[in-house]
N, C-alpha and C positions, 0 to 999 in steps of 0.2 A: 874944229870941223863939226858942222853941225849935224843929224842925221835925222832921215826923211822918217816919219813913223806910218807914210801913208801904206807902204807894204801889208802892217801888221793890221791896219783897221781892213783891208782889201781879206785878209786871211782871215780874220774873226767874223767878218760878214759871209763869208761861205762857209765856215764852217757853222753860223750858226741857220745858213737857210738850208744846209744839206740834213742838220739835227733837225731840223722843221719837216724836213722831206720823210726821214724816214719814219716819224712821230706817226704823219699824216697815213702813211702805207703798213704802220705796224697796228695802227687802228681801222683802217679800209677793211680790213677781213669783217671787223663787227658788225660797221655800218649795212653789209649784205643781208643781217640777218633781223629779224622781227620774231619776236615771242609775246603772246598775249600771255595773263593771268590766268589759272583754268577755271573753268567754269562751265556747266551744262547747261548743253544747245539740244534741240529737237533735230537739227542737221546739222550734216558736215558735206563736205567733199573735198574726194583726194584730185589733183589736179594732175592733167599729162605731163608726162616726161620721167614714167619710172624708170628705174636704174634695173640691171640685172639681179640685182637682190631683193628687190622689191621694199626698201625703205619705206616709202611711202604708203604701201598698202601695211605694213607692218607695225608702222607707228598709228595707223586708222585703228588696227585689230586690237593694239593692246590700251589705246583711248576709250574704246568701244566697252573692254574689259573693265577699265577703270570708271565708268558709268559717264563718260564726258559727253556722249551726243545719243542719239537710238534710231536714226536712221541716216544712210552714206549714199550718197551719190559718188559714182563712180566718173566722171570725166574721160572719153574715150575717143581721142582721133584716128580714124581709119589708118592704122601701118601694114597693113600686107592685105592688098587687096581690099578683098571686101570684110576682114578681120579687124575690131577696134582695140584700142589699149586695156579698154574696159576689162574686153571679155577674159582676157590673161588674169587681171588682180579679180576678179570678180572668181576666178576659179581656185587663185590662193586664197583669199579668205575665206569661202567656205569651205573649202578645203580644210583649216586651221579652226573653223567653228565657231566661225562667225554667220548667224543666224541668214538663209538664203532671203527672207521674208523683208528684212529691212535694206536690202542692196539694189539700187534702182542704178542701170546704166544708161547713160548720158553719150550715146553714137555720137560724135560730129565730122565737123569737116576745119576745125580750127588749127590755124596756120601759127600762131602769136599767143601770149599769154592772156592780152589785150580783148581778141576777138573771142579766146576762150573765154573770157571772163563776161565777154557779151551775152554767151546762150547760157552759160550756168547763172547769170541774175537773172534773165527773163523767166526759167524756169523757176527758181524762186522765188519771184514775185504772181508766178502762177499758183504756187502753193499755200503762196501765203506765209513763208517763212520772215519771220522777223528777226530772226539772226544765225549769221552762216557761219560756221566753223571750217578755215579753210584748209587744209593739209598739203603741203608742202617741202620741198628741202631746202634744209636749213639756209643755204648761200640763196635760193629762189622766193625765200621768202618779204624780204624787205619791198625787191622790187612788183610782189604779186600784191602784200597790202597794197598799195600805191594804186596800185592801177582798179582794184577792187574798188578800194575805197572812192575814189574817184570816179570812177565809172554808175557805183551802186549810191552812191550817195546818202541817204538816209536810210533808205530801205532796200534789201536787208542791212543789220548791223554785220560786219565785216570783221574776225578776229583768224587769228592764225596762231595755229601748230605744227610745230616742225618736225621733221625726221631727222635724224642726224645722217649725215654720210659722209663721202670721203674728200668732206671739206672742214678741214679745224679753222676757222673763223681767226684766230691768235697765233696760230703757228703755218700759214696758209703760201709763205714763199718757201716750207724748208722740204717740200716735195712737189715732183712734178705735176703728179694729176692735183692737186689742189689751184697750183700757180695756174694751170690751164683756166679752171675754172675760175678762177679770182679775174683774170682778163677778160674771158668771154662776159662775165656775168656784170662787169663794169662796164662793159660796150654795150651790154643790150641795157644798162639802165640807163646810161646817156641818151641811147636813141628813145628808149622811152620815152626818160624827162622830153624830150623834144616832140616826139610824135604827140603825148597828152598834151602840151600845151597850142600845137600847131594842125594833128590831124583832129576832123569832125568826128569823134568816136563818140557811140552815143548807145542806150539798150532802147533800145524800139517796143513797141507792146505785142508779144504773139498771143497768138490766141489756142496754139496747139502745145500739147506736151509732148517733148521729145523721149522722155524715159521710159526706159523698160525694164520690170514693166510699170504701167499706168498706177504711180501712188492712187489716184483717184480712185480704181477699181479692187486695191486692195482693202478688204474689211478687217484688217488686224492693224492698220495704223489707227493713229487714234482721229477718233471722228472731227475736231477741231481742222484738222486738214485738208478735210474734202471740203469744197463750195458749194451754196446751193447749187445744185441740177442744173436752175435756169440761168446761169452765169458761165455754165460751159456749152462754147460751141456746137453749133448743130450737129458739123463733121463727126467733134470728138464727141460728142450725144449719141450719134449713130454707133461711130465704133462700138462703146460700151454696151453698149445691149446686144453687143453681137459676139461678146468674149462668152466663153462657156462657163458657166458659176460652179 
């Protein structure tokens, strides 16, 4: 009697796509994250969406400490009202003793990582910055190089630092709030990959600075950052002579 061996190759072939399966999801938590080398930048900014602990401003504060940038932009989408994200981390930091002098906040009205990423490059291509130091959490950051990097292109250069929080990147199915995060943050990179290659998203040239306040009218940044006079706007030409020295 002869016997069929086709069973057993049917069984070794799922068991070895399900080892492929879990291989692929036991590495997925990495793939989420991006860490550059450190290195000192003239900027940084911390991007929306802090947690209630305020990771992101905390891991700015103790980069700051550690000599890695010397002035922050703060990224701030309106959440209550007429209140931005900004102005909360902007109260912990100097609060915590971080210099008021080098914290410019960045008001917007950004819905996306995408469109954020739209006013925080025009702004720095207003200032003349040649490389951005982005801050981040840690699961947000793979998908925010991307969209940076692509959006910004050459200019500025584009590098990221994480915060940690309460996503371990390696052990991210053995708790609820991380599993949360590991789904959502794999759905908005899908649609990403799809929006950058299918939506027109593009950084436009403005001619206004949206920070507050005006790096241009403070004299303690170093002069390399201000433009000549006759390179800014009339508008924002007027303002300035109209702030109290």
């Amino acid at each position: 009697m002869r016997v069929s061996i086709r069973p057993v190759w049917i069984y070794f072939t799922a068991l070895l796509f399900l080892v492929l399966i879990a291989a692929c999801l036991w590495k997925s938590g990495d793939l989420l994250v991006n860490i550059d080398p450190p290195q000192h930048v003239r900027w940084a900014v911390v991007l929306a969406g802090e947690s209630r602990d305020m990771e992101r401003s905390e891991t700015a504060l103790a980069l700051f400490r550690d000599g890695r940038f010397d002035s922050l932009i703060l990224s701030g989408p309106r959440c209550f009202r007429n209140h931005h994200e900004s102005e909360f981390s902007s109260e912990f930091l100097t609060g915590n003793g971080f210099p008021k002098d080098r914290i410019f906040q960045l008001p917007n009205e950004a819905v996306s990582t995408a469109t954020e990423a739209i006013i925080v490059i025009q702004q720095a291509r207003l200032l003349g910055i040649d490389t951005l130091l982005v801050i981040t959490s840690n699961y947000h950051s793979a998908r925010a190089h991307k969209i940076f990097k692509k959006l910004a292109g050459e200019t500025p250069v584009i590098r990221l630092a994480v915060a940690e929080s309460g996503f371990d990147p390696k052990a991210w199915w053995s708790y609820r709030e991380a599993r949360v995060i590991w789904v959502v943050e794999w759905l908005k990179t899908l649609m990403t990959s799809w929006e950058i290659r299918h939506d027109n998203y593009s950084v436009e040239q403005s001619g206004s600075i949206l920070l507050e306040p005006n790096p241009r009218a403070v004299k303690t940044l170093p002069a390399a950052v201000a433009p000549p006079v006759d390179s800014i706007p009339t508008a924002v030409r007027d303002s300035l002579k109209k702030r109290p020295t």
